[in-house]
N, C-alpha and C positions, 0 to 999 in steps of 0.2 A: 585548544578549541575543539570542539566536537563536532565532530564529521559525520556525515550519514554516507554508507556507503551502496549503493544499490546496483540486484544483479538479477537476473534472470529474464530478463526481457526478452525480445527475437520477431519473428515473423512464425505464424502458425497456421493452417487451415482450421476454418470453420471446422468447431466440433471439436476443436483438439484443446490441448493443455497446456498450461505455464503454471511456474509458481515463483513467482517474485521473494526476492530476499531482501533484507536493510538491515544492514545492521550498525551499529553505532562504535566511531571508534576510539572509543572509551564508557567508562561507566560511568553512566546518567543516574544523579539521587533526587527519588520522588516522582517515579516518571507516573503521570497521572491516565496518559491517553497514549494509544501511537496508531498510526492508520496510513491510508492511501488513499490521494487523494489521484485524478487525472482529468486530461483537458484535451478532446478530440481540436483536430482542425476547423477554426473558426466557430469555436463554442467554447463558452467561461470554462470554468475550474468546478467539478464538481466534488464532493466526498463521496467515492465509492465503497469505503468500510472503513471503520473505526473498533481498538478494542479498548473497555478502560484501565485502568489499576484493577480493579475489582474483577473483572476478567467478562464482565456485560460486552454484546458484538452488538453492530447497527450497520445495516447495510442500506443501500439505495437502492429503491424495487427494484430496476431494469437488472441488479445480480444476483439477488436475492435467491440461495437454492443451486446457484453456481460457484458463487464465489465464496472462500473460506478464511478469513483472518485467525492469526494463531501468534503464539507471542513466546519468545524464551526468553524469562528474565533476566536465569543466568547470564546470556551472551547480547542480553539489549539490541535483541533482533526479535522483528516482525515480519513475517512472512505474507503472504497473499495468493491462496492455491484459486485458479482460475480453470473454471471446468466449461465444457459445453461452449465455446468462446464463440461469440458471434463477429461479426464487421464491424459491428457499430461498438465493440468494446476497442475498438481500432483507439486508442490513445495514447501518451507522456504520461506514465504512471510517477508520481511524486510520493514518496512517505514522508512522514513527518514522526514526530514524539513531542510530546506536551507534557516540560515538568516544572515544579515547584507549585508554589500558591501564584502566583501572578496569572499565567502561570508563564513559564518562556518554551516559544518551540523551536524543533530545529528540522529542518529541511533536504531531503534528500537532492540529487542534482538532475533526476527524473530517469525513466529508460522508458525508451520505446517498445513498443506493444502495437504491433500489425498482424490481424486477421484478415487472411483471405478468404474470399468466397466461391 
């Protein structure tokens, strides 16, 4: 079974940097999507950036300009470089991958992400 493995989480001051790693541990055929998604305290699940097969990005405004998704197919990792970080990026980052026609996804087991102010 295929595991998403996820790293680079932490605690940072406002302004500073992270960049999230996932990588998958084993090789996924037909990966169509992979992204991150996260979910502040007592607030849904949102999609913060998505990349596709075709290599199109889609961010969600409030990162838009900070945030950078990047994909290495070889190693079926997704990264998420996170610039300018504010408090309210303060979340449980999850990745996902979305392959086949159906399509089926698989699910990172989340890391934490705290900005202070």
């Amino acid at each position: 079974q295929v595991q998403l493995v996820e790293s680079g989480g932490g605690l940072v001051q406002a302004g500073g940097s992270l960049r999230l790693s996932c990588a998958a541990s084993r090789s996924i055929v037909s990966i169509n999507v992979m992204g991150w998604y996260r979910q502040a305290p007592g607030k849904q699940r949102e999609l913060a950036a998505l990349i596709t097969g075709g290599g199109t990005t889609n961010y969600t405004d409030s990162v838009k300009g900070r945030f950078w998704i990047s994909r290495d197919n070889a190693k079926n990792t997704v990264y998420l470089q996170m610039n300018s970080l504010k408090p309210e990026d303060t979340a449980v980052y999850y990745c996902y991958i979305g392959a086949g026609s159906s399509p089926f996804y698989y699910w990172g087991q989340g890391t934490q992400v705290t900005v202070s102010s």
